[in-house]
C-alpha positions in Angstrom: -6.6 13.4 38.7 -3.5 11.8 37.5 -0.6 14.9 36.4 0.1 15.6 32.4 2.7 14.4 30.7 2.5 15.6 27.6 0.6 18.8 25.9 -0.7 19.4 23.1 0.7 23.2 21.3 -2.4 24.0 19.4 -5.7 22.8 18.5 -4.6 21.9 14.7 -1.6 19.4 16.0 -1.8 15.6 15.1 1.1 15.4 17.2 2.0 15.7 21.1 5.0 16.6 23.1 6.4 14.6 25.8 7.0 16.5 29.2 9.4 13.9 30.1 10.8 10.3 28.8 7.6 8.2 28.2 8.0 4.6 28.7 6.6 2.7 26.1 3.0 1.4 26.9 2.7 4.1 29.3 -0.5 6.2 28.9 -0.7 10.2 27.7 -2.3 12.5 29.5 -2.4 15.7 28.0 -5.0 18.7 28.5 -8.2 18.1 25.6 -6.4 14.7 24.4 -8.0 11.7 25.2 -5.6 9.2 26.8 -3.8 6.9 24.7 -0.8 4.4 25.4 2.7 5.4 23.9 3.8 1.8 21.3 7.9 2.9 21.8 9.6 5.0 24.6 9.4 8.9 23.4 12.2 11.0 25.0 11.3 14.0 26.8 10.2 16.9 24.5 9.8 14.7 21.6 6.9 14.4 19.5 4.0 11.2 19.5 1.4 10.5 17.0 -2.1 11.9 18.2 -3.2 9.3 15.6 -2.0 7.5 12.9 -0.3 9.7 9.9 -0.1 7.9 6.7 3.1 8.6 4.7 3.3 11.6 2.4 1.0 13.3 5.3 2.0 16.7 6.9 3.3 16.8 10.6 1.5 19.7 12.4 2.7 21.6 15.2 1.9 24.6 16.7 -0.6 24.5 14.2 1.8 25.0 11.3 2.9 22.1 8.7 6.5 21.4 10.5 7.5 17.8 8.0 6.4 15.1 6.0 5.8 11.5 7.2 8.0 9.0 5.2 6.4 6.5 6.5 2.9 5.8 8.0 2.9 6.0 11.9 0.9 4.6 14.2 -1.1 6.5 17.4 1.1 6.9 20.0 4.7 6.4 18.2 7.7 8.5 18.0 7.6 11.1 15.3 11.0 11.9 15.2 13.8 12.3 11.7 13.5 8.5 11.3 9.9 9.2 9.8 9.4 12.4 8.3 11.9 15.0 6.5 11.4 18.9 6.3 11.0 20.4 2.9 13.0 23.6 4.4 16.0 21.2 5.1 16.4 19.3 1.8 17.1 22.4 -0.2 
């Protein structure tokens, strides 16, 4: 069985976190997650969509609402400050 390279923090997360640099195209395997190719390379402990997050939609991780998408993205690319803001941080 092939090793993981990603996990998945808690049940409630629409997001993943690389366990190293993911090259783009390159399949996820994480524990309970069915596979899924990576559409952009996702540096090492970064998050990836577990599916596609339309914009104004919350970002969970470790089961907690951590941003908001500004933009929609797509299963399997980078959520990272180019797409989503925190609430916590704009005050």
């Amino acid at each position: 069985m092939p090793t993981e390279n990603a996990f998945r923090i808690h049940p409630r997360d629409n997001v993943i976190v690389a366990l190293r640099d993911l090259a783009q195209g390159e399949e996820v395997r994480a524990k309970g997650v069915e596979s899924f190719p990576v559409l952009e390379k996702i540096p090492a402990s970064h998050k990836a969509a577990l599916r596609d997050i339309p914009a104004g939609e919350e970002i969970i991780k470790y089961g907690e609402v951590v941003a908001v998408c500004t933009r929609d993205i797509r299963k399997g690319q980078w959520v990272h400050t180019h797409n989503l803001e925190s609430e916590r941080w704009k005050k």
